[in-house]
LOVOPA-953213 format. One line per 2 residues: number of its first residue (from 1); their letters; for each residue x, y, z of N, C-alpha, C. Coordinates in Angstrom, 1 decimal. Last residue first. Layout:
<atoms>
NUM> a> X:Y:Z:X:Y:Z:X:Y:Z | ...
</atoms>
This chain:
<atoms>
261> xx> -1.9:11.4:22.0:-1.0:12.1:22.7:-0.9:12.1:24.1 | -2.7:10.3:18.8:-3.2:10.5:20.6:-1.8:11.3:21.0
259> xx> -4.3:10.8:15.7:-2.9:11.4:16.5:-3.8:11.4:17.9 | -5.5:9.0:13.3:-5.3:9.5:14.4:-4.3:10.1:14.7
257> xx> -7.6:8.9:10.1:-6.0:9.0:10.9:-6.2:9.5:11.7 | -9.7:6.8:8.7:-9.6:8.0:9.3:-7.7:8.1:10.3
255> xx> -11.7:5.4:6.4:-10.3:5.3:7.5:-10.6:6.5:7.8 | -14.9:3.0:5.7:-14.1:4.5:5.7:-12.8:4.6:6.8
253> xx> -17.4:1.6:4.2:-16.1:1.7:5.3:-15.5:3.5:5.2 | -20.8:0.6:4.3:-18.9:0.8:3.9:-18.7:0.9:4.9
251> xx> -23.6:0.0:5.4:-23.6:0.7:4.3:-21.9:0.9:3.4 | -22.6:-2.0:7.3:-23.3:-2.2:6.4:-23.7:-1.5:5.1
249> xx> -19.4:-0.7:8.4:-21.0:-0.8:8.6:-21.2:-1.8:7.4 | -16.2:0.1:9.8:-17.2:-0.7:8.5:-18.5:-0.5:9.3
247> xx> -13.8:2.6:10.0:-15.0:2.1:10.5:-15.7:1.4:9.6 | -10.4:2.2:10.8:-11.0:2.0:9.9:-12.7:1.7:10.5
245> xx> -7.7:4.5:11.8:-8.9:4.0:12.3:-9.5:2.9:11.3 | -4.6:4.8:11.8:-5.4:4.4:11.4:-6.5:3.6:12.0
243> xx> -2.1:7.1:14.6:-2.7:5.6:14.2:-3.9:6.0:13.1 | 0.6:7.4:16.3:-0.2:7.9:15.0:-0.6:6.5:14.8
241> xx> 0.7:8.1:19.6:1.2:7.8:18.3:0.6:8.1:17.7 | 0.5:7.2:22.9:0.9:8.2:22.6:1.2:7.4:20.7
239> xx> -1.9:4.4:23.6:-0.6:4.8:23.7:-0.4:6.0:22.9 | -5.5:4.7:24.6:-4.5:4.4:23.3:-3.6:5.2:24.2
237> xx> -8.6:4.3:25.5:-7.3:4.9:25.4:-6.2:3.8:24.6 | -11.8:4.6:24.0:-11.2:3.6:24.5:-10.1:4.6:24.7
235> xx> -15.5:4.8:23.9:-14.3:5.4:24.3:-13.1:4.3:24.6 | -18.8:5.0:21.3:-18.1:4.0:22.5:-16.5:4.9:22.8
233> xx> -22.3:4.5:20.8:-20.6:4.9:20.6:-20.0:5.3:21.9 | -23.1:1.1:19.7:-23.3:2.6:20.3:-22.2:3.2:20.3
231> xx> -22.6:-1.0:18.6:-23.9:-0.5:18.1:-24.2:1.1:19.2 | -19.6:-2.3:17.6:-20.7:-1.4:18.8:-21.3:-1.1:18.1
229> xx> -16.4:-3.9:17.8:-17.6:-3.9:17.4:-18.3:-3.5:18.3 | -12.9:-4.2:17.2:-14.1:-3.8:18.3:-14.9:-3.9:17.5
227> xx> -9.5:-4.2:17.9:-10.4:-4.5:17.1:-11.5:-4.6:18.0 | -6.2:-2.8:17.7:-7.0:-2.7:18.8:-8.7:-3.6:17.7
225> xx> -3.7:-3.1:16.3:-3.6:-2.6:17.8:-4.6:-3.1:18.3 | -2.2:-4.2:13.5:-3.7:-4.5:14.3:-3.2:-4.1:15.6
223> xx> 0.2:-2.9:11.8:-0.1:-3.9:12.8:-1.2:-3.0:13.3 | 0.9:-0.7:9.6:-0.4:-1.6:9.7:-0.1:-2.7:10.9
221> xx> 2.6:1.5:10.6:3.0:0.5:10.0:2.3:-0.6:9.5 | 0.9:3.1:12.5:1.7:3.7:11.3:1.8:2.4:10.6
219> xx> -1.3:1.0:14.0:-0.6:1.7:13.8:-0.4:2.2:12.6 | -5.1:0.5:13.6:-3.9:-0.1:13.0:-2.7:0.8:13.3
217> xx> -8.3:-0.7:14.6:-7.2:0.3:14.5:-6.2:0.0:14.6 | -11.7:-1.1:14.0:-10.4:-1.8:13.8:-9.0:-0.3:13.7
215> xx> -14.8:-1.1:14.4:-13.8:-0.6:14.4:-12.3:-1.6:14.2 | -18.1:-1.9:13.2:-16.5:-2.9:13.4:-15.8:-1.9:13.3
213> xx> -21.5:-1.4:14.0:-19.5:-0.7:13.5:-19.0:-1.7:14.0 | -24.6:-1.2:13.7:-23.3:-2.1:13.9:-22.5:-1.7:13.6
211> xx> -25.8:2.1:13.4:-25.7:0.7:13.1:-24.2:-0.1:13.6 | -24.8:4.6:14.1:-26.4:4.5:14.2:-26.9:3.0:13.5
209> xx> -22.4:6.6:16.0:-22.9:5.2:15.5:-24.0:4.9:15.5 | -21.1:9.3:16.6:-22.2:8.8:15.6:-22.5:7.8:14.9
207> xx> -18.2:8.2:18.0:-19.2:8.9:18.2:-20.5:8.6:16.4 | -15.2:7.5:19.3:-16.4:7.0:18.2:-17.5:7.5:18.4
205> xx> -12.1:8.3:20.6:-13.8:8.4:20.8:-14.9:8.4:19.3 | -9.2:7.6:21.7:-10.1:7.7:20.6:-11.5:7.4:21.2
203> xx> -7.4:9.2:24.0:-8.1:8.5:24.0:-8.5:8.4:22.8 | -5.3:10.8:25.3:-4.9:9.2:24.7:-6.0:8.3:24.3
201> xx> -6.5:13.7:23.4:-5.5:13.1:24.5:-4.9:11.6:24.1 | -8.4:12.3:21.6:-8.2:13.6:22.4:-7.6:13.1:23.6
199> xx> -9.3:11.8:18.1:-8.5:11.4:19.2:-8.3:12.6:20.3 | -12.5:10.1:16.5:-11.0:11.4:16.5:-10.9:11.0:17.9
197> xx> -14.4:8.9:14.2:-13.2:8.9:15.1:-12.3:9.9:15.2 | -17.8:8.0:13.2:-16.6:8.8:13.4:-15.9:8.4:14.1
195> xx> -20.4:6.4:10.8:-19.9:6.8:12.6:-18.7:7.3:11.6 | -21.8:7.0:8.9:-22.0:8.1:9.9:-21.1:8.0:10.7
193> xx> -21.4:6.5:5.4:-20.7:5.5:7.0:-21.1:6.8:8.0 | -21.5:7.1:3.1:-22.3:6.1:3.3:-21.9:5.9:5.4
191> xx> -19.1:8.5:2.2:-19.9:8.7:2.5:-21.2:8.6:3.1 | -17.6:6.0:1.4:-17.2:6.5:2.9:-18.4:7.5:3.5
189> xx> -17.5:4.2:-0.3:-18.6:4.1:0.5:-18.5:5.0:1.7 | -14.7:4.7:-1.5:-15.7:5.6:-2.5:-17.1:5.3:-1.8
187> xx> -12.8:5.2:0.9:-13.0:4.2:-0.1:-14.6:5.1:-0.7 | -9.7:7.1:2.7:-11.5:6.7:2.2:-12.1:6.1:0.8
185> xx> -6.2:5.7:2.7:-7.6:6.3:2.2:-8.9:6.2:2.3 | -4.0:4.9:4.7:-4.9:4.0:3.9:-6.3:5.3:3.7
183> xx> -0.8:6.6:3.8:-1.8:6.4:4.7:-3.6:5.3:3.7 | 2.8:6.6:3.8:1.3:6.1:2.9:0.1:6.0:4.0
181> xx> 4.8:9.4:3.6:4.0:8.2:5.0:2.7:8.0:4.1 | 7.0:8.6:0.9:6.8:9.9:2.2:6.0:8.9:2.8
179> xx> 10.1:8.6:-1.0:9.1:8.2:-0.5:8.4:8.8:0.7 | 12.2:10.1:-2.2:11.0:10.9:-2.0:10.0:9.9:-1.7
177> xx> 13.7:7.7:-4.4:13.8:8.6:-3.7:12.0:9.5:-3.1 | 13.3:5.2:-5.8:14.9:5.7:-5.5:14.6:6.9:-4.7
175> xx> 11.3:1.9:-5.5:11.5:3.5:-5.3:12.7:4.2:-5.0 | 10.5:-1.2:-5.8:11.8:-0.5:-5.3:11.7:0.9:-5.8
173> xx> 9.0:-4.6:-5.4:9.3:-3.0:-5.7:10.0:-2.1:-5.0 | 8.9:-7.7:-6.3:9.6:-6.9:-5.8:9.2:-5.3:-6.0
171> xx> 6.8:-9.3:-7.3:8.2:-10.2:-6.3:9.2:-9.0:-5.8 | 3.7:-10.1:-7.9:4.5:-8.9:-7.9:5.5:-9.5:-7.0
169> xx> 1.7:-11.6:-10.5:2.5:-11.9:-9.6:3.2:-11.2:-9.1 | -2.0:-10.5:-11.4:-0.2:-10.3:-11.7:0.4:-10.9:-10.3
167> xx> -5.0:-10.3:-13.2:-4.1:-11.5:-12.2:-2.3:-10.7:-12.4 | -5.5:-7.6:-15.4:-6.1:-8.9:-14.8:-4.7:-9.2:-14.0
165> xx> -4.6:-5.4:-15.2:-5.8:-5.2:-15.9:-6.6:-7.1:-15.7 | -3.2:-4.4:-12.1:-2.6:-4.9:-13.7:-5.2:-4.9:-13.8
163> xx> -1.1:-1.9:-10.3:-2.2:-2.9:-10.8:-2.3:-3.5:-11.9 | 0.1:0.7:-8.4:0.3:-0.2:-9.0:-0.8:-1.3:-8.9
161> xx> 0.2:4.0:-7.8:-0.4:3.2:-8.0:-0.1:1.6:-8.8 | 1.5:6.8:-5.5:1.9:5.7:-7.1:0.7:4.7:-6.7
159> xx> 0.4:10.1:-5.0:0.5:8.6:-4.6:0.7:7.5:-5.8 | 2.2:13.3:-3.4:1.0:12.4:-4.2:0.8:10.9:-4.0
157> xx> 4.2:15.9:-4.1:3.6:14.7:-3.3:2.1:14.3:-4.1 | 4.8:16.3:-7.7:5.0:16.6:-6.1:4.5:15.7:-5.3
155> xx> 6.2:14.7:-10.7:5.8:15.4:-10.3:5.9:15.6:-8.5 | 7.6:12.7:-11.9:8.8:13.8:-11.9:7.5:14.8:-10.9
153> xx> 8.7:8.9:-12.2:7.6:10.2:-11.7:8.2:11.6:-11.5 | 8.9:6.2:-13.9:9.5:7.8:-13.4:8.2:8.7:-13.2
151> xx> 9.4:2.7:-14.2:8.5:4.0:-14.5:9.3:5.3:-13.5 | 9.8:-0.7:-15.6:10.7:0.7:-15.2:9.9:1.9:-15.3
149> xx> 9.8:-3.8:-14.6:9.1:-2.8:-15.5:9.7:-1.4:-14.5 | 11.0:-6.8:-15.5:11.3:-6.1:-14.8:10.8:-4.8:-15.8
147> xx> 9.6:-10.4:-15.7:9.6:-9.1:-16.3:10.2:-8.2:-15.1 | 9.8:-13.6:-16.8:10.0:-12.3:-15.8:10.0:-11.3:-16.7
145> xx> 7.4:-16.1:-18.4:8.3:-15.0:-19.0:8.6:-13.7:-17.2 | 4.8:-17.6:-17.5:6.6:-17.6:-17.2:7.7:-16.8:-17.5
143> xx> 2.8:-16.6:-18.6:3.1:-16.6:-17.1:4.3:-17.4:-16.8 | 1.6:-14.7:-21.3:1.9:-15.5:-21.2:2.9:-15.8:-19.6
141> xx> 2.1:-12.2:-22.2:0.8:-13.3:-22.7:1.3:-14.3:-22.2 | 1.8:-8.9:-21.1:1.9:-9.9:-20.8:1.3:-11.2:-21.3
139> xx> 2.7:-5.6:-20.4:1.8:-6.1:-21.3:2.8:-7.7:-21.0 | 3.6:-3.0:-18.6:4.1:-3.9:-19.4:2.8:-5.2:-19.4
137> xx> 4.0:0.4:-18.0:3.4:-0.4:-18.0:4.2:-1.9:-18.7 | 4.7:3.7:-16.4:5.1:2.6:-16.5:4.3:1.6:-17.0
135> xx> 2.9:5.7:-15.7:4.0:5.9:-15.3:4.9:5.0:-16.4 | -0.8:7.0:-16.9:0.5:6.0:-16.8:2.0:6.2:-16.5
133> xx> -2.1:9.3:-14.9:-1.4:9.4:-16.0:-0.7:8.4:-15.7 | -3.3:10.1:-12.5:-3.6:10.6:-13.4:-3.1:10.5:-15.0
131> xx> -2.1:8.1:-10.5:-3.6:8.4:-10.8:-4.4:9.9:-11.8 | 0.2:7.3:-11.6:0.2:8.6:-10.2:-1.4:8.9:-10.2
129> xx> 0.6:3.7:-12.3:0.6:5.4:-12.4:0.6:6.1:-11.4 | 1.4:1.3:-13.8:2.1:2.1:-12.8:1.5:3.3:-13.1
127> xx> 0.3:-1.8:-14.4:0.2:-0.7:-14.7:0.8:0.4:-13.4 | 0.0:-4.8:-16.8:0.5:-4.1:-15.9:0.6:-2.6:-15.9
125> xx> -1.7:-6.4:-18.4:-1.0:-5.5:-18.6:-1.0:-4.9:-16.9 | -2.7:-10.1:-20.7:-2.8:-8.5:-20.2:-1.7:-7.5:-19.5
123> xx> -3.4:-12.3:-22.2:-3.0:-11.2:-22.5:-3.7:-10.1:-21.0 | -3.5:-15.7:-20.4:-3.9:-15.0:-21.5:-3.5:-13.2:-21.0
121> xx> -2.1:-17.2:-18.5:-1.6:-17.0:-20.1:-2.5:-16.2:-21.1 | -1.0:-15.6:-15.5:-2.3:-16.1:-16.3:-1.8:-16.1:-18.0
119> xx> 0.0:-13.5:-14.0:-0.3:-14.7:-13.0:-1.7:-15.7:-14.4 | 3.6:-12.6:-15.4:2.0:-12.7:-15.8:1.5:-13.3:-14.6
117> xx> 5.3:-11.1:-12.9:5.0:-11.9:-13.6:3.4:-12.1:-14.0 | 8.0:-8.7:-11.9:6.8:-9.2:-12.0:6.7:-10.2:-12.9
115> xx> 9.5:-6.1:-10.0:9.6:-7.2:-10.3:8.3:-7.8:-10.8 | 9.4:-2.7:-10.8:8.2:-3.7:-10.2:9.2:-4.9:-10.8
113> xx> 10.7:0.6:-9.7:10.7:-0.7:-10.4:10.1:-1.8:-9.9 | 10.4:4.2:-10.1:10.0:3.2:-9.7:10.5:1.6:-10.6
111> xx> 12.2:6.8:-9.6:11.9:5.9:-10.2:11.4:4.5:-9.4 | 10.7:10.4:-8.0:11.3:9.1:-8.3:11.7:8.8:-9.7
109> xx> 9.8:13.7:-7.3:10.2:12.8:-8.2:11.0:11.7:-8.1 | 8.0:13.7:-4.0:8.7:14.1:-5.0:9.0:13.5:-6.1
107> xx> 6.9:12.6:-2.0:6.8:13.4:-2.0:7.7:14.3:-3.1 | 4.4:9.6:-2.3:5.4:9.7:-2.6:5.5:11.6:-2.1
105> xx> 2.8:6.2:-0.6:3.0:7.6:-1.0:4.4:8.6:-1.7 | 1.2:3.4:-2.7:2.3:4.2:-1.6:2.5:5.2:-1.6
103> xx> -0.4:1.0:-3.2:-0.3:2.6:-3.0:0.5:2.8:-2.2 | -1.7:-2.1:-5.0:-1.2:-1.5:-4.2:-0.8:0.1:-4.6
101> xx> -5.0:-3.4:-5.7:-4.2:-2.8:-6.1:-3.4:-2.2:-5.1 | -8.5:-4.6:-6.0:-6.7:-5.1:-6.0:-6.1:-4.0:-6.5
99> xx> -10.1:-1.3:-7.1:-9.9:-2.7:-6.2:-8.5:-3.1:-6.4 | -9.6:0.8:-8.4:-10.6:1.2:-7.2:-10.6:-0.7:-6.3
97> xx> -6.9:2.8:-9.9:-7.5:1.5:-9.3:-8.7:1.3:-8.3 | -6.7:5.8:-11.8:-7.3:5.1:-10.3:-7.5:4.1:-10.0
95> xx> -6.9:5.9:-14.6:-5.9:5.5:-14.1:-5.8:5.6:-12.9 | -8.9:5.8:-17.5:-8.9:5.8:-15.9:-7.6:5.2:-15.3
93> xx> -8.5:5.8:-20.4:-8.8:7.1:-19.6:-8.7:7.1:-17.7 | -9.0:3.7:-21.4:-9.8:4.5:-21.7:-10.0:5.5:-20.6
91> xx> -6.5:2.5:-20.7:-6.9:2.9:-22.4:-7.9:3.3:-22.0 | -6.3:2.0:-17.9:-5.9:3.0:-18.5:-5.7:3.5:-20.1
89> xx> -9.4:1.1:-16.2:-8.5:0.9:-17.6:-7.8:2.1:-18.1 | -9.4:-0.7:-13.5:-9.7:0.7:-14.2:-8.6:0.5:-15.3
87> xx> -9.9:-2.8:-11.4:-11.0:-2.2:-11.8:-10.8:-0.9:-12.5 | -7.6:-4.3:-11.5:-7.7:-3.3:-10.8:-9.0:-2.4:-10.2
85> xx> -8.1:-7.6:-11.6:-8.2:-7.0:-12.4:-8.5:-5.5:-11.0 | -6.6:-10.3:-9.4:-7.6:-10.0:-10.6:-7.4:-9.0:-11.2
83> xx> -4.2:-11.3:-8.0:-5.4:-11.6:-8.0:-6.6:-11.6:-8.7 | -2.5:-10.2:-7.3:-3.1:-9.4:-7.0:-4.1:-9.9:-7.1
81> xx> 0.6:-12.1:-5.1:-0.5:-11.9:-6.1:-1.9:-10.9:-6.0 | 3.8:-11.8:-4.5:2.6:-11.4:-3.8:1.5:-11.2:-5.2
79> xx> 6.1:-14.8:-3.6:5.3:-13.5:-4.7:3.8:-13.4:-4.0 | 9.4:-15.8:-3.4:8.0:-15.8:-2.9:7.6:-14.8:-4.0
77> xx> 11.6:-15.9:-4.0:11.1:-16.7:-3.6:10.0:-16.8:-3.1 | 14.7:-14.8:-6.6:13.0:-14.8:-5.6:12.9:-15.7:-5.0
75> xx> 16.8:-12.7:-7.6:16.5:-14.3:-7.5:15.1:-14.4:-6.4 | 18.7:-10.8:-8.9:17.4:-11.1:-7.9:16.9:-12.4:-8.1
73> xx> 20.6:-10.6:-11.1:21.2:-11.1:-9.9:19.9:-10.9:-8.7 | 18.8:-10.2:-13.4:19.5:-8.5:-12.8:20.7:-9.2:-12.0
71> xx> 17.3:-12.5:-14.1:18.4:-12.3:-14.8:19.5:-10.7:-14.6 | 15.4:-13.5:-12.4:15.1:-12.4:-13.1:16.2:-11.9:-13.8
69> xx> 14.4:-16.4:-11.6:15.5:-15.3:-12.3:15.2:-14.7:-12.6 | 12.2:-17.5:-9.0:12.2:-16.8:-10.2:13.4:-15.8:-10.3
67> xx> 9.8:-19.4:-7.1:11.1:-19.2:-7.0:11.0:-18.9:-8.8 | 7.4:-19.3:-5.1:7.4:-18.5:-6.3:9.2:-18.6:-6.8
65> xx> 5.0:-19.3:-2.2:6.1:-19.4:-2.8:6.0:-19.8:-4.3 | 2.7:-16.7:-1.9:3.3:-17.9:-1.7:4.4:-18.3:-2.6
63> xx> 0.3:-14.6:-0.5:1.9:-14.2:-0.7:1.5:-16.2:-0.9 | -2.5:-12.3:-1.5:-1.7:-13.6:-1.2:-0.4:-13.8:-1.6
61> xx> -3.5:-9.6:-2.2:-2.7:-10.0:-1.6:-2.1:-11.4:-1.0 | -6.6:-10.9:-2.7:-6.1:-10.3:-3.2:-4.8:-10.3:-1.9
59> xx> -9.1:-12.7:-1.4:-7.6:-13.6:-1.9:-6.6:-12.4:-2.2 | -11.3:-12.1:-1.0:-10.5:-11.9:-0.3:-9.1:-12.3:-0.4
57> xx> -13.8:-10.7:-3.1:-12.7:-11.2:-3.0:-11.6:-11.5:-2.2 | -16.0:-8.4:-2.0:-16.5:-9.5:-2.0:-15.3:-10.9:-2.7
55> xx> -13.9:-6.0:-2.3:-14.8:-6.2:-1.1:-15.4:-7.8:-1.2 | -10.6:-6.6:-3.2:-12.3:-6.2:-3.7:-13.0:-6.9:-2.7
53> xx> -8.2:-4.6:-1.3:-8.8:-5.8:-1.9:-10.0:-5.3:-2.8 | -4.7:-2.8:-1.1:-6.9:-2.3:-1.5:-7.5:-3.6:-1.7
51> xx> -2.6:-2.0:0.4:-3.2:-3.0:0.2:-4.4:-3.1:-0.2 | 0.5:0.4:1.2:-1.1:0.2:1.3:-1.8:-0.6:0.0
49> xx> 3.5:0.4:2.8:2.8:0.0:1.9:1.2:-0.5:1.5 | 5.1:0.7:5.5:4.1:2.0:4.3:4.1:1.5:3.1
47> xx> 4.1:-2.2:6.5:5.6:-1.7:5.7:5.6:-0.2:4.7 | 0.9:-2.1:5.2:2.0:-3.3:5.9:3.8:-2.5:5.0
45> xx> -2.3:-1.9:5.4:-0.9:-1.0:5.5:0.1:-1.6:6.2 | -5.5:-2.9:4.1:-3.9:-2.9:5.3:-3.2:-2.7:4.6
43> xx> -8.8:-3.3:3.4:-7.5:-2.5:2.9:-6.4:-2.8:3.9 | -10.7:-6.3:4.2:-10.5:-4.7:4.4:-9.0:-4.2:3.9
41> xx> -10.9:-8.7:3.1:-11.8:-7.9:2.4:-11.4:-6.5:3.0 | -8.0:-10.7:2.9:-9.2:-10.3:3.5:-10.1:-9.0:2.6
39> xx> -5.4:-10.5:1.9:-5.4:-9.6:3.2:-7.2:-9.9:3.4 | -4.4:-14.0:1.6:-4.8:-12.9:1.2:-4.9:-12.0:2.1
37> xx> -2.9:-16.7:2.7:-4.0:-16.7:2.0:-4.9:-15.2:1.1 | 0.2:-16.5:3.2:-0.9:-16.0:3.4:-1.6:-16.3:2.2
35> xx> 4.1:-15.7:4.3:3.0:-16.9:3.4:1.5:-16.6:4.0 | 4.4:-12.5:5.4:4.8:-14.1:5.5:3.5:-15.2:4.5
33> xx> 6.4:-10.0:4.8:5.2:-10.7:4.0:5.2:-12.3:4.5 | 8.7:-9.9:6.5:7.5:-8.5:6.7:5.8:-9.0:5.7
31> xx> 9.4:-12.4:7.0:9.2:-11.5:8.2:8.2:-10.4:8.1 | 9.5:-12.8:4.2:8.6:-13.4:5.0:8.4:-12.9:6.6
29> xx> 10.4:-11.6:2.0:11.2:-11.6:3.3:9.7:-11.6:4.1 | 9.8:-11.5:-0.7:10.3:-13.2:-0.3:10.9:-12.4:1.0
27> xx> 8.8:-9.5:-1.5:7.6:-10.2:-1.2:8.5:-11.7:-0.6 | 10.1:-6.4:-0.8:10.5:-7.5:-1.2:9.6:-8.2:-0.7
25> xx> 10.4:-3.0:-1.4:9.5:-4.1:-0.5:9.8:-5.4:-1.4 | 12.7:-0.1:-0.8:12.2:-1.6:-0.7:11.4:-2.3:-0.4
23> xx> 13.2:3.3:-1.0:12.0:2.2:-0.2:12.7:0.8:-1.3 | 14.6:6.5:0.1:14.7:5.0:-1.0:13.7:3.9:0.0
21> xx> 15.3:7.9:2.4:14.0:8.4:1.2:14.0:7.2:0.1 | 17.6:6.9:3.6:16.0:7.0:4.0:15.0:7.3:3.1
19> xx> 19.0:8.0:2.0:19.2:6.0:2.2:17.4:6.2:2.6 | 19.1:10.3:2.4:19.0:9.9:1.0:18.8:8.8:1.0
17> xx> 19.8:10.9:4.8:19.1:11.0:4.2:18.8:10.7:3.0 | 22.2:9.6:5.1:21.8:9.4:5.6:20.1:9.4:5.3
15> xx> 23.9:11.8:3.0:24.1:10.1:2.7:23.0:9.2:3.8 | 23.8:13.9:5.0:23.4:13.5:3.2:22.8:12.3:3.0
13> xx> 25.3:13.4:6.8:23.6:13.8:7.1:22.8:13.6:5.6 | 27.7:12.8:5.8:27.1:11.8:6.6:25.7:11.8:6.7
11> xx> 28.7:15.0:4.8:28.4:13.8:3.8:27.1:13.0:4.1 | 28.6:16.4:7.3:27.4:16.8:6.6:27.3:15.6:5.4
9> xx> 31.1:15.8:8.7:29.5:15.1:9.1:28.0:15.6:8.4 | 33.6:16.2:7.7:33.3:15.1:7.5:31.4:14.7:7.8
7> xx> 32.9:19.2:7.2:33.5:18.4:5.8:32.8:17.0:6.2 | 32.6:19.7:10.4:31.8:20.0:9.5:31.2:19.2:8.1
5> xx> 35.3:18.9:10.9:33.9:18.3:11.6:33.3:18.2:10.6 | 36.8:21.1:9.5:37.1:19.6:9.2:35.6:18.7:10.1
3> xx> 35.9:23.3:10.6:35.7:23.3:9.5:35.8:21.5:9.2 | 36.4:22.5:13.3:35.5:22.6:13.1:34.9:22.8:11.6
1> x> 39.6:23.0:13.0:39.0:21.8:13.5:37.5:21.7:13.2
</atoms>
């Protein structure tokens, strides 16, 4: 009897796991992307999916409607635009995005696939890497043509990168395995930022604030918990979880990950 248990509930723990390590983000389920003007000038983590704008552009992530065959049986309806150019060229070697661009984390070998479209008739290129090496790319002249672009990653944990070299429409992406917890990164002004955050107990405590700070703190999922501004440093409590800090000044920004308890 226990042998037979066994047969039937390990498929089960398989099959369960394996569903879970596959990701979807679809830009036409308005629930989790709803129609928007962009994320704004600070990075968000919507759906472990992480969102870089360019600091002085706020449009990057704009969702709106977008209806489009892609001739697989996906049919669209919305699209999330990136809006410009990544800031990195992978013909000459850089394959880090430092603006518009989405991140997700991964802990193993996938495949990745990007629904997409030119957002512009003149020439450019889409791009998928692991920040060290193109995954995927597809080249574009023109803003009606669908495209469905196909990349593989075989290396360990780390992070995919998607971006184009100017404007792209993105309507879907889909990962087959080893997706892991995207967290929003230190941005290249992080250095620049004195204040801090860490968590003790249920509390988060901000400490070395020596100019105006905008705090802002985001669960696992990017929903906005908590938003603040101080010129001194300051104590609040928090519910038991994992959270993203983000501190701005005038000199940057910078995130930071919490754990309360």
């Amino acid at each position: 009897m226990m042998k037979k248990l066994l047969l039937i509930v390990l498929p089960v723990l398989f099959i369960t796991v394996t569903v879970q390590a596959q990701k979807t983000w679809d830009f036409s389920d308005e629930a989790t992307w709803p129609l928007s003007d962009g994320i704004g000038s600070d990075p968000v983590l919507v759906d472990n999916l992480a969102l870089y704008p360019h600091s002085s552009n706020t449009n990057m992530g704009q969702v709106d409607g977008s209806s489009v065959d892609f001739g697989d049986g996906y049919v669209s309806t919305n699209r999330l635009k990136t809006n410009g150019s990544g800031g990195a060229d992978p013909t000459s070697g850089e394959y880090t995005p430092t603006v518009r661009y989405l991140k997700f984390a991964v802990t193993g070998p996938c495949d990745i696939t990007v629904w997409c479209r030119s957002g512009g008739s003149s020439e450019r290129t889409l791009y998928i890497t692991d920040g060290t090496a193109v995954l995927g790319s597809q080249t574009a002249t023109d803003s009606s043509t669908p495209y469905i672009v196909n990349a593989s990653y075989s290396g360990g944990a780390g992070s995919i990168y998607v971006f184009g070299s100017n404007n792209f429409s993105l309507y879907k992406i889909e990962v087959s395995a080893n997706v892991g917890t995207t967290t929003l990164s230190l941005n290249k002004f992080a250095s620049n930022v004195s204040a801090n955050a860490r968590a003790i107990g249920n509390r988060i405590y901000v400490s070395d604030v020596k100019s105006n700070t905008e705090i802002n703190l985001y669960s696992i999922t990017g929903a906005l918990i908590k938003s603040l501004k101080t010129g001194v440093d300051t104590d609040f409590s928090v519910k038991s979880g994992l959270y993203i800090a983000t501190l701005k000044t005038a000199e940057g920004q910078k995130s930071v990950k919490l754990l309360a308890r």
